[in-house]
N, C-alpha and C positions, 0 to 999 in steps of 0.2 A: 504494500500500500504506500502511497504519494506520504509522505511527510510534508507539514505544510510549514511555512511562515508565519510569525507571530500575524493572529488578525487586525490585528490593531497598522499594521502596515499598509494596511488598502485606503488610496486615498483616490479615487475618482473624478477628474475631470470633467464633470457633466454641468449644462447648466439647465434649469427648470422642474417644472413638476417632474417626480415620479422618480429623481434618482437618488443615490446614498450618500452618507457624509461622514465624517467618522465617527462622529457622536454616537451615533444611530450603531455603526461597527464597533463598539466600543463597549457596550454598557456590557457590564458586571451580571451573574444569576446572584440573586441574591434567593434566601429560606424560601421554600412556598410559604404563602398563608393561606390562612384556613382560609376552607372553602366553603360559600353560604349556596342554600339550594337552592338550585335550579330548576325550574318549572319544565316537566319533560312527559306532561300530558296531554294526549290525542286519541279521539277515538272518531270516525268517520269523516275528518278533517282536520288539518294541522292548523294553527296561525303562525306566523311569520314568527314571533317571538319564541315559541319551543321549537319550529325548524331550525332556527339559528342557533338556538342552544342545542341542538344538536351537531349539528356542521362546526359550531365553534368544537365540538371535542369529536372529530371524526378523526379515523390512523386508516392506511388502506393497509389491510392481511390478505392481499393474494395468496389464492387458495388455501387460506386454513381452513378450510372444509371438506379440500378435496387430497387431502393430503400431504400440502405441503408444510414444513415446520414441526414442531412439538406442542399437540395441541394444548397439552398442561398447562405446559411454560408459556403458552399465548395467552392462555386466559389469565393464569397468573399477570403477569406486565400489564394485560388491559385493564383486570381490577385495580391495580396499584397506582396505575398512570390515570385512573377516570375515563377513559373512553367509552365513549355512548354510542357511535357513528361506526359501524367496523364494514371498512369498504373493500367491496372486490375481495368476500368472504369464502364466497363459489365460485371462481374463476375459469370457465374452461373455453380453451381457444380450440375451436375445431374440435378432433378427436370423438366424435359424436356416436362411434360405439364402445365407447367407456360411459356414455349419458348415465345411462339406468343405473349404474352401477355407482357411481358419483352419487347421482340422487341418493342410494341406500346410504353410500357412508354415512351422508349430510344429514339424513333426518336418522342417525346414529348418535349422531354427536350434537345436533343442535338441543336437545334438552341438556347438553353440559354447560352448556354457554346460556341457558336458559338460569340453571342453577347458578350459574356463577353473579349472575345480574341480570331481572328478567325485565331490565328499560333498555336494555341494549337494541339497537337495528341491525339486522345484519342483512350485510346488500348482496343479490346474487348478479351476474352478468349475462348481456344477450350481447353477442359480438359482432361487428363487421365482414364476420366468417364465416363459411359453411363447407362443408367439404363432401366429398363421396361417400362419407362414411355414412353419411343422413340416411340414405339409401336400408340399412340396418333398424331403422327404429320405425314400430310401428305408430300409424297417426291412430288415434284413439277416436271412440264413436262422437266422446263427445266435444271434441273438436270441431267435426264437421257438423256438427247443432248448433254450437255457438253462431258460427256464420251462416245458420240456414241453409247449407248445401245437405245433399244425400248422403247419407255412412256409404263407405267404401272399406275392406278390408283390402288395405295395402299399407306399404312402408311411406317415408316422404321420398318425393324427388327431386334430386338432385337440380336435374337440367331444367325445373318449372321456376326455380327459387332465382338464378342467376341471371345477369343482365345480358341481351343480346352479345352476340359477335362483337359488332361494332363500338360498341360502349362497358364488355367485358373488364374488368378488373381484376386481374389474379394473383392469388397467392401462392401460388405455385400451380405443377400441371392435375392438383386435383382438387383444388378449393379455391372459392373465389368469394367477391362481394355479394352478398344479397340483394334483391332490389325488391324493398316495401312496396311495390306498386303492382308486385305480382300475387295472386291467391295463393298458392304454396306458402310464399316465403310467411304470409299472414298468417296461414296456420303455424306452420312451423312457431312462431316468435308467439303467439296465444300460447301452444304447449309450452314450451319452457317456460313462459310467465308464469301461467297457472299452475305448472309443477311447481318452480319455490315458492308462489304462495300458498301450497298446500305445506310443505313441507316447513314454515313459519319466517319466509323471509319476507321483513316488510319493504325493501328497498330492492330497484334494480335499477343499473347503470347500464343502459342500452348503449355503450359505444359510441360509433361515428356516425349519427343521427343522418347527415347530411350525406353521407356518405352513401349511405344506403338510400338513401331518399332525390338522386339525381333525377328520377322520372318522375317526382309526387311534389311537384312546385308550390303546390300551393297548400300543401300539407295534408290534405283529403284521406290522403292512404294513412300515414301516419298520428292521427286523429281516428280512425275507425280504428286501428291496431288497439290504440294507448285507450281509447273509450272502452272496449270489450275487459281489457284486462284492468281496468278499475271498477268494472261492474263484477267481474268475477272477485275481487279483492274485498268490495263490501258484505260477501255472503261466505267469504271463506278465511279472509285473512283475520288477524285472532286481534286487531284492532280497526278492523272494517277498511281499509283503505292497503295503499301502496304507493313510496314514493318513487317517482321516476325521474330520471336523471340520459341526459347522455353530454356527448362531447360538441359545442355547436362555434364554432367558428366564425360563424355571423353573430353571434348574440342568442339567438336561441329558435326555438319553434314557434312560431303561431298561425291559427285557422281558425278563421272568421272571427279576428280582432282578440282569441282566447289562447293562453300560451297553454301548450299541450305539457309542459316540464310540470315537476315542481319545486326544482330547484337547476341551476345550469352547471357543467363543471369543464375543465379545459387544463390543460397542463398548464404548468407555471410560465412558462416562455423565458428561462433562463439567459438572461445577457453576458457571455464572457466578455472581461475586461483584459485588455494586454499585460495591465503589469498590475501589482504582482503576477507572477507565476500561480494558474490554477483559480484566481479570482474570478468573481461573477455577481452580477447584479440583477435587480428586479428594476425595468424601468417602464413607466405608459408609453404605447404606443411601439412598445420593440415585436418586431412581426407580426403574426396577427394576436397577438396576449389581448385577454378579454377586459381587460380594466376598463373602465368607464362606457362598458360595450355591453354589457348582460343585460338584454330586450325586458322592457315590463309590458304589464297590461294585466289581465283577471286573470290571475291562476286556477286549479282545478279545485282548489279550497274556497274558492271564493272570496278572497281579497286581491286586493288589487295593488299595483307598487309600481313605481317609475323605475327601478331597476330590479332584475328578479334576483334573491342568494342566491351565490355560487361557491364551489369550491375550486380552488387550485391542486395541481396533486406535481410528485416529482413522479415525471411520466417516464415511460420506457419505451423505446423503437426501437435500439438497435445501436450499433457504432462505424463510425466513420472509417474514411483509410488512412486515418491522421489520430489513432487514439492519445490521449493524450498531451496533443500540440493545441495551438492556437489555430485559428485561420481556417478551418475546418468548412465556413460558412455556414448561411441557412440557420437551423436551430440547432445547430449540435454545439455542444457545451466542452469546451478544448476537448471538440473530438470525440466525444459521448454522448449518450443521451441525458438525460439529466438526474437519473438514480444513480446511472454509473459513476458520473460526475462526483455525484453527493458521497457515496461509498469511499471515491478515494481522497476525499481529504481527512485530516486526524480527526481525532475525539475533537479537541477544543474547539477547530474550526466548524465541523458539522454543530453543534451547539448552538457557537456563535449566529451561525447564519440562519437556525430556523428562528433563533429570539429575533435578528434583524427581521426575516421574510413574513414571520406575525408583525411585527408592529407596522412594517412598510404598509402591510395591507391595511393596517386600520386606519393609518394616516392618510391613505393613496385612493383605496376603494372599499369604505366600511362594508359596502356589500358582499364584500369577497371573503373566505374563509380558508386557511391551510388546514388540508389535509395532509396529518401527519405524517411518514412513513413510518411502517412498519413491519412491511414484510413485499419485497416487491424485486423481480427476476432482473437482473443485471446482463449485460453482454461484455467482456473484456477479457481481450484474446489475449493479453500480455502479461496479467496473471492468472488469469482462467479464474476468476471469480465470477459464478455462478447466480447468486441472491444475497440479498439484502436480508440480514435480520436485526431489530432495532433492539430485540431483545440482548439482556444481560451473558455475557460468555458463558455456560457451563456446561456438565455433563452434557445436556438434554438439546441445548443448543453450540456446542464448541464454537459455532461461526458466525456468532450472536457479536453484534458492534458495540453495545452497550450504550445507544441513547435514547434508552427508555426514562431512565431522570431528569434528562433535560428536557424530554416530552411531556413529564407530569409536572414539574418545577414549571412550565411554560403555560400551562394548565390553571395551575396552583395560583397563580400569582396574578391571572387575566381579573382585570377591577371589574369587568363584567358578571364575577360570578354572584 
């Protein structure tokens, strides 16, 4: 791992809103204080004030439900740190004949995480993805009742889910983008909905909203999707609703004046600075970063807000041909994506930067919320580090980073609690 330079060395040449100072790089953790309670009740609708005190203590645990990590030691660090928000809990990219099998583990272990603290969220995910493996899993009768079509006994299709030739997107030569505009991909995405709300998950992160949605301009398709599965959520989920979330680029979703979200989320948009060595900022307006951009209008709870809450997250793509270096371009972060990034600087500096990247947000855009990391898959081919865990080093986690104290000290000490 990168050894860093005292933080206190970063001085940035920016002038205007949105950039750092050293003040801001500078500040000291000082004791949590106590923490007074927080309203984190909802049943058939959220308001904006317990959304946000959710979001303000969200960590994303890619895949702790499907496997990955030590689920003990997760739940351990999450009671300890307070988090309520545990995002990207069910993660699975493709791989869509391990489905069933995932789902058993998940409704295995979600009554652990139940007992451990039963106000917790836990988000499952619907991807950007789909693969040939679909083909394997049968569509259920009542699937095809939901949308008033006839039961059929067959599997899903592959080839009905995917976007033309001409406009195809691939992930390789057996998995590609979805396109919400098609009756497959619809069902397909109501199943998986409806299975983690069966199985007690309130929250799902649909991914790259927009992405999937190049044929449905005006949101039509994706508004019938997200309508069916919050009608299914009132009559099944174990506090009547479901929130939904993706990744929107513009600002967010709306059809016919109503945003279809209920909350928006986007990676951090990382700015590396040249000097020091490994530095990086948070500034408005760097590529498309959603500060001052998160779409309002009447949410699916029924209020209303000139900007909708978001959260930020340290995102994962992939790594550059320059790991590492500066100059990389685009959105890579000397040369990584921005978990990677985060992973290779020290204990002090990772600390340092989420206490700056919370308060930036609350100065820059109160509506915006860090989500914290916590467990989330890394690419770095020069020391073959594999994932991120925010958790404490031991037995149970050897490869645990240890900034789960600066995550609950950050926590501990928010004047909003």
């Amino acid at each position: 791992m990168i050894r860093r330079f005292a933080f206190c060395a970063i001085a940035v040449a920016m002038a205007g809103r949105g950039t750092v100072n050293s003040s801001e790089l500078n500040r000291e953790s000082s004791p949590p204080a106590a923490a007074a309670r927080r309203s984190l009740s909802f049943d058939k609708t959220i308001s904006r004030q317990v959304l946000e005190n959710y979001l303000s203590r969200s960590i994303t645990m890619e895949g702790m439900l499907n496997g990955r990590g030590d689920l003990e030691d997760d739940l351990r660090m999450l009671k300890s740190t307070g988090a309520k928000f545990i995002g990207r809990s069910l993660c699975l990219w493709g791989g869509e004949a391990d489905l069933l099998r995932n789902l058993g583990r998940a409704k295995q272990e979600i009554p652990e995480v139940r007992a451990t603290d039963p106000e917790m969220i836990l988000q499952a995910c619907v991807f950007e993805i789909v693969s040939t493996q679909v083909e394997q899993v049968p569509v259920p009768d009542w699937t095809f009742a939901a949308f008033g079509l006839p039961v059929e006994k067959r599997n899903f299709r592959y080839a009905d889910m995917i976007y033309p030739p001409a406009q195809r997107r691939n992930w390789g030569p057996n998995a590609s983008v979805p396109d919400v505009s098609r009756s497959e991909t619809k069902l397909w995405f109501y199943f998986l909905a409806a299975s983690y709300i069966d199985l007690g998950f309130e929250a799902i992160h649909f991914g790259q909203v927009e992405l999937m949605g190049h044929n449905d301009p005006d949101r039509a398709h994706w508004a019938q999707v997200l309508s069916l599965v919050r009608t299914y959520a009132t009559q099944h989920a174990r506090r009547h609703m479901i929130l939904c979330d993706g990744h929107v680029p513009s600002g967010g979703l709306l059809h016919d004046g109503r945003l279809l979200l209920d909350f928006h989320s986007f990676p951090l948009r990382i700015m590396e600075v040249p000097d020091p060595p490994q530095a990086a900022v948070l500034k408005v307006g760097f590529s498309d970063s959603i500060y001052g951009r998160s779409r309002g209008g009447l949410t699916p709870s029924g209020w209303s807000c000139e900007h909708l809450p978001f959260l930020v997250e340290l995102d994962n793509w992939g790594v550059s041909q320059k790991p590492g270096q500066a100059g990389a371009g685009g959105i890579w972060v000397w040369g990584y994506d921005e978990i990677t990034w985060f992973a290779h600087q020290d204990t002090q500096y990772r600390e340092k930067w989420l206490r700056y990247a919370w308060d930036w947000l609350r100065l820059n855009d109160p509506n915006g919320h860090l989500e914290m990391p916590g467990s989330r898959t890394l690419r770095s081919p020069l020391d073959k580090l594999r994932w991120y865990y925010a958790n404490n080093p031991s037995q149970a986690v050897p490869g645990g980073f240890g900034d789960e104290k600066a995550i609950g000290s950050i926590w501990a000490e928010d004047p909003k609690n």
